[in-house]
C-alpha positions, 0 to 999 in steps of 0.5 A: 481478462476477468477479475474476482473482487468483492463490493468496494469497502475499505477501509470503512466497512461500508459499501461504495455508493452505487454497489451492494453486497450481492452473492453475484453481479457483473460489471465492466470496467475499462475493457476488463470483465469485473464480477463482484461476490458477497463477503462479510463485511467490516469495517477495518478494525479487530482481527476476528472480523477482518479474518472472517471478512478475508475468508468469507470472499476466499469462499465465495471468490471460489465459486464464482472462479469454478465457472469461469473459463480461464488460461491462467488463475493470479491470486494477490496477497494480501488478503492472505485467503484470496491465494486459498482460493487460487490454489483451488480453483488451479487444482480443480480447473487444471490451470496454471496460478500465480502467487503475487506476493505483496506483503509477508503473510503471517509475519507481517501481522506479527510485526505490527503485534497482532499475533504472537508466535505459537500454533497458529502462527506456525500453522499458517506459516506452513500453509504459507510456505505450501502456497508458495510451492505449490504456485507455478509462479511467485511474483514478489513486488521486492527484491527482498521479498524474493530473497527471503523466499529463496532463504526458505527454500523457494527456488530463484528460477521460480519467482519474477520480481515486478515492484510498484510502480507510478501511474504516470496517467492518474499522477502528474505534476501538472495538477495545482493543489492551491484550492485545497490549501485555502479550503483548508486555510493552509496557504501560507503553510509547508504542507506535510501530507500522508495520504493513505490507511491510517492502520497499526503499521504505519506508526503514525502516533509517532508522528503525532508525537513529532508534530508536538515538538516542531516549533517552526510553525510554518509545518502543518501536518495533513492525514487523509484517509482513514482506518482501524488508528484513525479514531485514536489519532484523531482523539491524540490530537484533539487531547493534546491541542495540536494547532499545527494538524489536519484530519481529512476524510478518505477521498476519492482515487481520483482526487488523490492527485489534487491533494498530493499537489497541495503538499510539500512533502510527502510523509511516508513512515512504518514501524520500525521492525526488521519486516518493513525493512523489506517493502517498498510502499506504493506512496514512494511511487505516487508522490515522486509522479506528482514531483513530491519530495519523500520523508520516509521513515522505512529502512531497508530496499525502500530506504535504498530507492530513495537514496539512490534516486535523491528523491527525499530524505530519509529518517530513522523509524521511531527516532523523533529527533532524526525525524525532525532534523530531516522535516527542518532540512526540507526548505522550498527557498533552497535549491536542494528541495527543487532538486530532490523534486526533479529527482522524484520524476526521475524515479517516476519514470524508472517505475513506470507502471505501463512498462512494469505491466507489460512485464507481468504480462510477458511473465503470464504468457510465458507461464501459459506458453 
């Protein structure tokens, strides 16, 4: 296996230690061949140059892609530009590829007010909708997602439905988050945490406003990471003197385990559009790993897994009041949070990632086959 990726960067636009921007280097990583290309980089803020950043590795992801022996091509979105590249490199080489499609695109950049309908939108949509004809294979991470390609004309038979799911090696319950709350001074607190891209569609302003009216003081509100609302969420905060929040820098994978063991609950919230209602966020997958109860603020399929499993609570996106109702349900003395900790293992392990790749595995093969 060989993937196609650039130097890591996001979401701060600036290189990883120990890589650099180069037209072409190698690596391995875990037995997989790794080859890394040049693309402008920025960092993840304003449209223009994160467009520029996206095509610029659509073009130089092709070239690497030319030279390269190859059975099946698997192009993701998003990046939107990366299936560009796929779609080319399957027509020149004469080889199968695969749509793994991840996020709706454009509508999704619709959604958060990045785009507005008219020329552009239409045309990109239409180049959208060609990839996905063109694609031997689709494979959508939701049912949603499949349903609404079927309602524009893509065929059911054409498409595999393989979700996220937990990566029951990396997260797992047995890890003691306490360190992290007494370097932070939050022993005594119930740690609500969102750990992730601090990014246009995940509203999290709102859940500033939020934090603002808790008057139960023991609710600490921690973000980790980092992203283009990050600056400005931080500039909230500080402006309206908000005791009872924590900005944490960006961490690495690895360290991502240790601080979900600190928190309490794990925040999951989106905007609230009729888009989002057909996602499934990865962090639903890597809290209930770690046996972390769930406040999610997504509606539709995401909504769905939660209820179903028990693994949380679920509050109406961008309704303060429901949002806090549900905060205040959360309650580590009563034995309702333990279950829904107990649930979230539970959902875990129905989403093991090991069985959900073997999945897609069968589904290359039989495309190859």
């Amino acid at each position: 296996m060989t993937v196609i990726t650039c130097a890591p960067n996001f979401p701060q636009g600036e290189v990883y230690e120990g890589y650099e921007n180069k037209l072409h280097q190698k690596e391995e990583m875990d037995g997989i061949k790794v080859i890394r290309v040049w693309s402008y980089i920025t960092s993840n803020k304003g449209f223009i140059k994160r467009t520029l950043d996206y095509f610029s590795f659509a073009v130089t992801s092709f070239f690497a892609g030319l030279f390269k022996k190859t059975d099946v091509i698997v192009a993701t979105s998003p990046q939107f530009f990366t299936t560009w590249s796929g779609w080319a490199l399957s027509k020149l080489k004469r080889k199968p590829w695969v749509f793994e499609l991840r996020d709706l695109w454009p509508e999704s950049i619709k959604s958060v007010g990045a785009m507005r309908e008219g020329l552009l939108y239409d045309m990109l949509e239409k180049i959208e909708l060609f990839l996905y004809w063109s694609a031997d294979l689709v494979v959508p991470v939701t049912d949603a997602f499949k349903e609404n390609l079927i309602n524009r004309g893509i065929p059911s038979e054409k498409q595999v439905v393989i979700p996220n799911g937990s990566n029951l090696d990396l997260f797992n319950s047995d890890m003691d988050g306490n360190g992290i709350q007494e370097d932070l001074g939050l022993e005594d607190k119930f740690l609500v945490g969102y750990i992730g891209t601090h990014g246009m569609a995940h509203n999290l302003d709102f859940i500033l406003d939020c934090a603002e009216e808790v008057s139960d003081e023991k609710y600490h509100f921690m973000f980790i990471g980092d992203g283009a609302e990050k600056e400005k969420l931080v500039k909230q905060a500080r402006e309206q003197n908000m005791e009872n929040v924590t900005f944490v820098d960006p961490v690495p994978k690895e360290e991502v385990p240790d601080y979900l063991a600190s928190v309490d609950v794990s925040l999951v919230p989106l905007k609230k559009s009729d888009t989002f209602k057909t996602v499934i966020p990865s962090k639903i997958f890597e809290a209930a790993a770690m046996d972390t109860p769930i406040l999610l603020g997504v509606e539709g399929q995401a909504k769905e897994i939660i209820e179903e499993y028990e693994a949380g609570l679920c509050f109406e996106p961008e309704n303060k009041s429901d949002f806090i109702e549900k905060l205040e349900a959360f309650n580590k003395k009563d034995s309702v949070y333990e279950e829904k900790a107990q649930n979230a293992a539970k959902l875990a392990k129905a989403y093991d990632r090991e069985k959900l790749a073997r999945k897609m595995l069968d589904a290359l093969k039989e495309l190859v086959d």
